[in-house]
C-alpha positions as CSV (number, residue, x, y, z in Angstrom):
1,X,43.0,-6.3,59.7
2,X,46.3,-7.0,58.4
3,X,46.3,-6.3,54.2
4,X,48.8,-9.4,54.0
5,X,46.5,-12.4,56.0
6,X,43.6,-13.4,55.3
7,X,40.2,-12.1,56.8
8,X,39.7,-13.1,60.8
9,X,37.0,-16.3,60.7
10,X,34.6,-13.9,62.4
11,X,34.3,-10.2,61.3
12,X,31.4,-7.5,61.3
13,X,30.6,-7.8,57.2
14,X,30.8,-11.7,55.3
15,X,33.9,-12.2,53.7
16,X,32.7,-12.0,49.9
17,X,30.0,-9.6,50.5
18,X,33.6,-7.7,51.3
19,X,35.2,-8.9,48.0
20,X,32.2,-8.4,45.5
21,X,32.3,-5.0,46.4
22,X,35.9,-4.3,46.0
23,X,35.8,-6.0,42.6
24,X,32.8,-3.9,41.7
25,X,33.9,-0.9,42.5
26,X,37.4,-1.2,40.9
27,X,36.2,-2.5,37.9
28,X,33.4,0.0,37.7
29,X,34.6,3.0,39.6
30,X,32.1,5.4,38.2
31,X,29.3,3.2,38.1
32,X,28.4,2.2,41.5
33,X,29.1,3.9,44.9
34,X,28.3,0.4,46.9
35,X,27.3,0.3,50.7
36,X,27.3,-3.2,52.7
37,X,24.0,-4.1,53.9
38,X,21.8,-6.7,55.2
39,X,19.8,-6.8,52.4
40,X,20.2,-6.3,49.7
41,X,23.8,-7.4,50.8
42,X,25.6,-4.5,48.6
43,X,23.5,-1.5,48.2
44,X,23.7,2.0,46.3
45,X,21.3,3.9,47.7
46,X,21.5,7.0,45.0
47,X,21.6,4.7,42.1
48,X,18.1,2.7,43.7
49,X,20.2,-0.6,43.4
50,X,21.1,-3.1,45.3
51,X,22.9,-6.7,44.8
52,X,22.3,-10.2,46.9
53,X,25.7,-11.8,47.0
54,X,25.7,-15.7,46.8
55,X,28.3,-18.5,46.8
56,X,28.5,-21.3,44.4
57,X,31.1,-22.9,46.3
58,X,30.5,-26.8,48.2
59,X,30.5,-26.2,52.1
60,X,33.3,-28.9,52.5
61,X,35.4,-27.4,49.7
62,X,34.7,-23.9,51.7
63,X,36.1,-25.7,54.9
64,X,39.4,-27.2,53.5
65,X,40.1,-23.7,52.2
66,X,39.6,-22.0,55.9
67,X,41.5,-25.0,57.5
68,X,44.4,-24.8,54.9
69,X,44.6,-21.0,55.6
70,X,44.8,-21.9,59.6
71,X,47.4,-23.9,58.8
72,X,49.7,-21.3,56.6
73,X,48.7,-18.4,58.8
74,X,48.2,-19.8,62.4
75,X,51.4,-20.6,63.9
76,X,49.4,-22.0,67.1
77,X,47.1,-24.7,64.6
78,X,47.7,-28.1,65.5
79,X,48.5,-29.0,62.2
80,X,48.6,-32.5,62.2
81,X,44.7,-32.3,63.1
82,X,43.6,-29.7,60.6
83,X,45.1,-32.3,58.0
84,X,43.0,-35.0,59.4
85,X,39.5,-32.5,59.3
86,X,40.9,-32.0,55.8
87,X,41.0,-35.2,54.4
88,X,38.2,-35.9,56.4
89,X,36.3,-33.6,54.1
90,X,38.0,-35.1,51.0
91,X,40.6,-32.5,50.4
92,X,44.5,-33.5,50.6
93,X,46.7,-31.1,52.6
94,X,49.9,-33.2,50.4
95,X,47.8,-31.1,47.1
96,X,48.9,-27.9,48.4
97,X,52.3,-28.0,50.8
């Protein structure tokens, strides 16, 4: 993976299991030594705890954001029908660009 684009659509470990624990463990360094799991999703085995990681996000608002990001980062997308998905969904591409 690329530290400048976003994560690959598929990938071993769920995208915000990924994030929780990077924001965990910088804003809490010495508190938690956090391990990726199945479940409990983020796990510190020495410590005997372990955290479920949730979204509160709507699935459609969840889709624009992964077809915007095709659009900025994928310079094969056919753009003109990501917009339509888009404002399919309710989102306007016009918002962002």
């Amino acid at each position: 993976m690329k530290r400048d684009k976003p994560f690959p659509p598929h990938t071993r470990f769920d995208y915000y299991e990924c994030y929780e624990n990077i924001a965990l463990e910088n804003l809490f360094p010495y508190q938690f030594n956090l391990g990726i799991k199945d479940r409990l999703d983020l796990q510190d085995q020495l410590a005997g705890i372990g955290l479920e990681v949730t979204q509160g996000i709507d699935p459609n608002q969840r889709e624009i954001e992964s077809l915007f990001t095709k659009i900025i980062y994928d310079g094969k997308a056919d753009t003109a029908k990501l917009e339509k998905k888009i404002e399919k969904l309710g989102g306007n591409e016009r918002a962002v660009f």
